[in-house]
C-alpha positions in Angstrom: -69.2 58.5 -5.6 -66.7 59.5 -7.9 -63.4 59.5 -6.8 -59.5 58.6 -7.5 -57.0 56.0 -6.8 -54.1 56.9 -8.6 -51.9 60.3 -8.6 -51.5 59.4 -12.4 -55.1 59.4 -13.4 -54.0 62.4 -15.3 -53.4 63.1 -18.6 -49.4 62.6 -19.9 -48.8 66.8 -21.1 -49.5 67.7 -17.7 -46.9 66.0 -16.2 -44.3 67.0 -18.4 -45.3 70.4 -18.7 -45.0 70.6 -14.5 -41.3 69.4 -15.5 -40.6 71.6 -16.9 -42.2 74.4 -15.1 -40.2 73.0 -12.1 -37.0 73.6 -13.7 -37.8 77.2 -15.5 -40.7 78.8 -13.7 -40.5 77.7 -10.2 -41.5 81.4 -8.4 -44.3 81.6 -11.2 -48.1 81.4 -10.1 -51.1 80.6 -12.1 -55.0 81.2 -11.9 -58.2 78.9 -13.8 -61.2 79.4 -14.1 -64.1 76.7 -14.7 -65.8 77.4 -17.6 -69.1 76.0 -18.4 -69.8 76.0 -22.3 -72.4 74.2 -22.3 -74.3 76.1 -19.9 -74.8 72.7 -17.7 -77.4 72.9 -14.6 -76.0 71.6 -11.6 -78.2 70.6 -8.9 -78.5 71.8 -5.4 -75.7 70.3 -3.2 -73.2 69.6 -6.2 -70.5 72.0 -5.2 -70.3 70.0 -1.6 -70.0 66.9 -3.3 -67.6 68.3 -5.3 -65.5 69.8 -2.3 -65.5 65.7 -0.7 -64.3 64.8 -3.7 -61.6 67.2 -4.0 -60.4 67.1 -0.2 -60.0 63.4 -1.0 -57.5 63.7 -3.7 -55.1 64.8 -0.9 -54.8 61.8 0.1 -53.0 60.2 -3.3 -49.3 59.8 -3.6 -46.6 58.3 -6.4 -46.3 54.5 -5.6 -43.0 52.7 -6.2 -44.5 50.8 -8.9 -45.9 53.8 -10.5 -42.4 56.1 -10.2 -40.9 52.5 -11.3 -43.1 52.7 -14.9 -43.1 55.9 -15.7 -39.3 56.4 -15.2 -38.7 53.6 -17.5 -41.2 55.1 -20.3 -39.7 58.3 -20.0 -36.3 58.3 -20.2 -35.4 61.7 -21.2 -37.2 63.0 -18.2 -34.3 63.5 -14.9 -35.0 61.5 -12.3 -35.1 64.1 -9.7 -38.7 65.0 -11.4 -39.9 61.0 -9.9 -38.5 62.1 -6.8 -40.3 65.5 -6.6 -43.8 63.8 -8.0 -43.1 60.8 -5.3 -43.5 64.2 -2.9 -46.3 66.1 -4.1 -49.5 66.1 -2.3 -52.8 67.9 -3.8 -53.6 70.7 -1.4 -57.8 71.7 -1.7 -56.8 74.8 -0.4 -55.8 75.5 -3.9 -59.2 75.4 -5.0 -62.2 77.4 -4.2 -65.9 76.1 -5.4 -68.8 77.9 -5.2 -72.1 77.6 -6.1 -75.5 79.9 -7.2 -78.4 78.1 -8.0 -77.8 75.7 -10.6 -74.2 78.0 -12.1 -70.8 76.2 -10.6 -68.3 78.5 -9.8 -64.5 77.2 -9.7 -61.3 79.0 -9.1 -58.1 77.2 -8.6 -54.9 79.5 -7.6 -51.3 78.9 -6.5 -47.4 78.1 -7.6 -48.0 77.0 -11.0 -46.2 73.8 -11.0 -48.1 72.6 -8.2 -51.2 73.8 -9.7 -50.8 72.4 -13.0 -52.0 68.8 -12.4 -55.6 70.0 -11.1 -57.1 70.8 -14.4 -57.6 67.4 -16.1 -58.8 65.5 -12.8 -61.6 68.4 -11.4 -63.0 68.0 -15.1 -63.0 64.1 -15.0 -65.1 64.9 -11.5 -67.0 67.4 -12.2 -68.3 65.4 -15.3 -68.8 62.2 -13.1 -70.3 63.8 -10.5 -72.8 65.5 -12.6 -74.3 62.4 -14.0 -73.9 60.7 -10.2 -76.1 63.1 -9.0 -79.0 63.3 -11.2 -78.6 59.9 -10.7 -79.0 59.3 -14.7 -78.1 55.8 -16.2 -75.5 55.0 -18.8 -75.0 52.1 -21.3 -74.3 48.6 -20.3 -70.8 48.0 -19.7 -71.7 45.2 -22.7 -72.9 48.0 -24.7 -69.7 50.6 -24.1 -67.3 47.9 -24.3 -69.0 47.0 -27.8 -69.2 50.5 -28.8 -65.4 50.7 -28.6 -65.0 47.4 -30.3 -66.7 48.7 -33.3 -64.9 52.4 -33.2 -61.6 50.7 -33.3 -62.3 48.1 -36.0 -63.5 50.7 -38.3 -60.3 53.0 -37.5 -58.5 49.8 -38.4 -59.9 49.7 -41.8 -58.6 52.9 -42.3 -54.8 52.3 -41.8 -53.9 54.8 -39.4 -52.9 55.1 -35.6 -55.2 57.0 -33.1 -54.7 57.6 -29.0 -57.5 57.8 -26.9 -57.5 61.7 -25.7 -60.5 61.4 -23.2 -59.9 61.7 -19.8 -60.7 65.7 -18.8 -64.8 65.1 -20.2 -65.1 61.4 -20.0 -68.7 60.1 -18.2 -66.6 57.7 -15.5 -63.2 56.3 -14.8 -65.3 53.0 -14.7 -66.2 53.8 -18.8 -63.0 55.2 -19.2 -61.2 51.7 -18.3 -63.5 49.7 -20.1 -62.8 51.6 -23.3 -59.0 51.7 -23.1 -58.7 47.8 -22.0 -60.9 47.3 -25.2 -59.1 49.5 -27.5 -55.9 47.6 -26.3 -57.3 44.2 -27.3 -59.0 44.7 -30.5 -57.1 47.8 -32.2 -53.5 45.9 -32.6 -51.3 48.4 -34.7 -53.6 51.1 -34.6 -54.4 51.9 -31.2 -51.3 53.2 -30.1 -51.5 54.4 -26.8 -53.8 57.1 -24.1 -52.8 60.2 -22.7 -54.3 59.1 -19.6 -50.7 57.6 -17.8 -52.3 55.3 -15.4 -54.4 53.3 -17.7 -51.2 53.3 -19.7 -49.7 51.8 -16.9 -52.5 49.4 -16.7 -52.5 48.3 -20.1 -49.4 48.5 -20.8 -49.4 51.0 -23.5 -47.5 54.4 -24.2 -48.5 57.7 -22.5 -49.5 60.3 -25.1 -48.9 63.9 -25.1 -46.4 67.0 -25.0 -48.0 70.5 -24.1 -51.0 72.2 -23.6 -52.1 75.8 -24.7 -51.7 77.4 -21.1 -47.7 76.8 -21.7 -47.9 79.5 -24.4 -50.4 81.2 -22.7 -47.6 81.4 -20.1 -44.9 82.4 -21.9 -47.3 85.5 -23.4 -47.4 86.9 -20.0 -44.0 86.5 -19.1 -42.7 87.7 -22.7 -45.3 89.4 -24.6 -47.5 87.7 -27.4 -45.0 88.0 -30.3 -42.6 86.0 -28.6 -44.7 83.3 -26.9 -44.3 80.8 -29.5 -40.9 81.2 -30.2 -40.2 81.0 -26.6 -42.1 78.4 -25.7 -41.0 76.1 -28.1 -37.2 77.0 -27.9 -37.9 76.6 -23.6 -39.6 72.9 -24.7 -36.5 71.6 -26.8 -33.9 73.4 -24.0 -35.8 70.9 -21.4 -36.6 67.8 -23.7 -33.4 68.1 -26.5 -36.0 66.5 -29.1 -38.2 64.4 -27.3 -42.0 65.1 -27.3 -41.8 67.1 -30.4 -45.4 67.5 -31.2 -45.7 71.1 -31.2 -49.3 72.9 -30.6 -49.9 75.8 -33.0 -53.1 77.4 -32.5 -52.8 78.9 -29.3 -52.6 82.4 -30.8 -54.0 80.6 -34.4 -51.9 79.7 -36.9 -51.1 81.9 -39.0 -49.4 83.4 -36.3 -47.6 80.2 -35.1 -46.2 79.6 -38.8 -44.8 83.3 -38.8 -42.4 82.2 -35.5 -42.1 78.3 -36.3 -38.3 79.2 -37.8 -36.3 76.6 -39.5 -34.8 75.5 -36.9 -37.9 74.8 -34.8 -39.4 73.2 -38.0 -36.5 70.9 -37.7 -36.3 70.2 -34.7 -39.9 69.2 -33.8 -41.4 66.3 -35.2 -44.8 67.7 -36.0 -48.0 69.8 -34.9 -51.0 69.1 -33.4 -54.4 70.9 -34.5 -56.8 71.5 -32.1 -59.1 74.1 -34.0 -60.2 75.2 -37.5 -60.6 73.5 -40.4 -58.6 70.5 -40.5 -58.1 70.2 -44.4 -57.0 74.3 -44.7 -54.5 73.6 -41.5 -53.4 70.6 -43.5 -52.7 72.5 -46.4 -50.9 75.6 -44.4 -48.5 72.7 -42.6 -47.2 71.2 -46.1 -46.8 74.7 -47.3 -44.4 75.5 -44.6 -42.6 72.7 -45.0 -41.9 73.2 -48.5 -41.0 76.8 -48.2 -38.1 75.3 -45.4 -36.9 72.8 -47.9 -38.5 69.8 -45.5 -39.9 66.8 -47.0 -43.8 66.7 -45.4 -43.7 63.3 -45.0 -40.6 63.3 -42.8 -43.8 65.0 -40.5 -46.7 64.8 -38.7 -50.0 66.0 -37.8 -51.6 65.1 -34.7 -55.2 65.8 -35.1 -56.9 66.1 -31.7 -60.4 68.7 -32.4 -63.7 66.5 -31.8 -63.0 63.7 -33.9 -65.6 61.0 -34.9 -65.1 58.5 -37.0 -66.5 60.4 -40.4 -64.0 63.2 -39.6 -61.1 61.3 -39.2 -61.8 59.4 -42.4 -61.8 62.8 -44.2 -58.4 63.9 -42.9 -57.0 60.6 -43.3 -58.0 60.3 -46.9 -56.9 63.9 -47.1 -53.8 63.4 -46.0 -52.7 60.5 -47.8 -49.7 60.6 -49.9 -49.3 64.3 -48.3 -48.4 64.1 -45.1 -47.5 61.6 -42.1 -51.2 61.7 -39.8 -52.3 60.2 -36.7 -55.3 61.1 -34.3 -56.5 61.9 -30.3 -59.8 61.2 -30.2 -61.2 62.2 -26.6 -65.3 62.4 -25.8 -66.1 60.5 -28.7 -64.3 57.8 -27.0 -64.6 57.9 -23.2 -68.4 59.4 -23.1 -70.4 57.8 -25.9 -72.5 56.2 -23.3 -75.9 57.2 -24.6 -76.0 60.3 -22.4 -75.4 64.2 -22.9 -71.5 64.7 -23.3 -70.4 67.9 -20.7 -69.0 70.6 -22.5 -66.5 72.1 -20.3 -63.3 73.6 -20.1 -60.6 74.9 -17.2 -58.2 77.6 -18.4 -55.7 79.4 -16.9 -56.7 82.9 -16.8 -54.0 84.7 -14.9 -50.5 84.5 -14.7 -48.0 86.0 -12.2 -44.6 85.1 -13.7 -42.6 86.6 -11.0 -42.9 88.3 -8.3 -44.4 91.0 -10.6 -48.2 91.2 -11.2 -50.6 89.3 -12.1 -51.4 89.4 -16.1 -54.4 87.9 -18.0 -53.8 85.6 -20.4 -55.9 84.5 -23.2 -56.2 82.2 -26.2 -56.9 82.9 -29.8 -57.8 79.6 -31.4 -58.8 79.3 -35.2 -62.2 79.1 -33.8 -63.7 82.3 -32.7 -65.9 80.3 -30.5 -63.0 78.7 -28.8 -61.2 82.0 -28.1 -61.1 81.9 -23.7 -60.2 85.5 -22.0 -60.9 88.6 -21.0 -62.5 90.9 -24.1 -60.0 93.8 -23.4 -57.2 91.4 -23.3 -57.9 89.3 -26.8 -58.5 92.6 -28.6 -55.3 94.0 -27.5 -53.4 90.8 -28.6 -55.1 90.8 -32.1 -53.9 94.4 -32.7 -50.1 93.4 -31.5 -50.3 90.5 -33.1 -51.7 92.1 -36.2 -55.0 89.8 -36.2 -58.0 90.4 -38.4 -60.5 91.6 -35.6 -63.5 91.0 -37.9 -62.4 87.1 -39.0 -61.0 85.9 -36.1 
């Protein structure tokens, strides 16, 4: 059954966000909740095989080989953080899973930087475990390892770079691996790298990533919504002075991100990510705002991470030409194009106790309506701070 063998089977942001939640937030607690979008059916028994699964994962530690790699790929990160991660231990008491007829119920609660690594791997099982246990069969390994041969020598075609961004909803760590190793060995100069750090370890390839939406999400509850952006982002370049300056804009959309991405943040960071909304109009707003701060657009990039296939990314790439510097994360179309159903899944943080205080909902309003995760009460009261259209967004 599905299971792990490395503590880094994870994907890269969530590691350096526990950084630097370790060294700003350390009293702060967090709360996620398993939300099933796709309104999966899970069959009788699944949430005990999840539980094995999970109590397993207490088992994993930091090797010396591991600490070993990813200290020398990550420089700017203090090596006190190896020595904490050599230390940390999953704890399943963090977790509760629950099940009602075929609807899975999962809660995980506790310190936030301890909590923070769950997310990515109880997806990756969830997803495995799902298609374990309905016991239904996926491509050949010939077949996904050809599938992947022909992805990345069509992306080539296209002169751009592109990351694999598919661990959290991928079908198996066993099609995971056969992806990446075959991404590695036919897509020279434009596969650059995974955001999964063990199978960049593997293969020998750069770890991808920076920070997630629950780091703003954060930073609302602890400061309000107007100045989660600003904060998180000037709390990112106090931690990383410059490094891992992909900054993610659409946590509270962004129109709203633009309006607290000051000059000197536009400066600083290297580029944005989009994760929602049209990719051509976000395009457009980005080389706007750079223009207005009297910053050359292709100094800049976009990192485009939202569902990609390879008829969207041709789009933005030929969009984007000439206009702006571009790459791309390209996640289930990757790791779970096996010829079954993809999940569609998400965890979220829900709750936040920054503190010692209380806790505080937290939500997320992405350009997507449909991607918008919180309590009602909660969204509509950020979209009247913020100053949101409630009918358009």
């Amino acid at each position: 059954m599905a299971s792990f063998t490395s503590i880094l089977d994870n994907d890269f942001y969530k590691f350096t966000m526990q950084n630097a939640v370790v060294k700003l937030f350390p009293k702060a607690k967090a709360r996620y909740h398993f939300i099933n979008r796709g309104h999966h059916k899970f069959p009788e028994g699944f949430d005990i095989l999840l539980k094995e699964a999970v109590n397993e994962m207490a088992d994993l530690r930091l090797t010396k080989a591991e600490k070993a790699f990813f200290a020398r790929t990550c420089p700017y990160i203090d090596p006190t953080y190896f020595d904490f991660l050599q230390g940390y231990r999953y704890d399943p008491d963090e977790i509760k899973i629950t099940q009602d007829g075929p609807d899975l119920e999962v809660v995980i609660e506790g310190y936030w930087y301890r909590t923070i690594l769950w997310e990515v791997p109880l997806m990756s099982l969830i997803c495995e475990l799902f298609y374990e246990s309905q016991d239904l069969v996926r491509a050949s390994d010939e077949e996904v390892i050809a599938t992947a041969k022909d992805k990345i020598e069509k992306y080539k075609k296209l002169h751009i770079t592109i990351a694999d961004f598919g661990t959290r909803r991928r079908h198996s760590y066993e099609v995971h691996d056969l992806v990446v190793r075959t991404l590695k060995q036919y897509g020279e100069k434009t596969f650059i790298g995974t955001s999964n750090v063990h199978l960049a370890m593997k293969y020998e390839t750069k770890p991808i990533g920076t920070h997630a939406h629950e780091w703003f999400m954060f930073h609302a509850a602890k400061y309000g919504y107007k100045m989660a952006n600003l904060l998180g982002l000037e709390h990112w370049s106090d931690v990383y002075r410059g490094d891992l300056g992909i900054a993610l804009s659409d946590t509270y959309t962004t129109e709203v991100f633009f309006q607290q991405f000051d000059k000197k943040l536009t400066k600083l960071f290297d580029g944005v990510r989009h994760d929602s909304g049209d990719p051509l109009e976000f395009t457009d707003k980005v080389i706007a705002h750079y223009k207005k701060n009297g910053i050359d657009p292709l100094s800049k990039t976009i990192i485009f991470s939202d569902g990609l296939d390879y008829d969207k990314v041709e789009r933005i790439a030929s969009y984007c030409e000439g206009k702006i510097l571009h790459s791309f994360g390209v996640g289930t179309n990757f790791t779970n194009d096996v010829g079954l159903r993809p999940m569609n899944i998400v965890i979220k943080m829900t709750d936040a106790l920054p503190e010692d205080d209380q806790w505080t909902p937290v939500i997320k309003l992405s350009d997507e309506p449909m991607k918008h995760t919180g309590d009602e009460d909660s969204i509509y009261i950020a979209k009247k701070v913020l100053m949101i259209d409630n009918d358009n967004v």
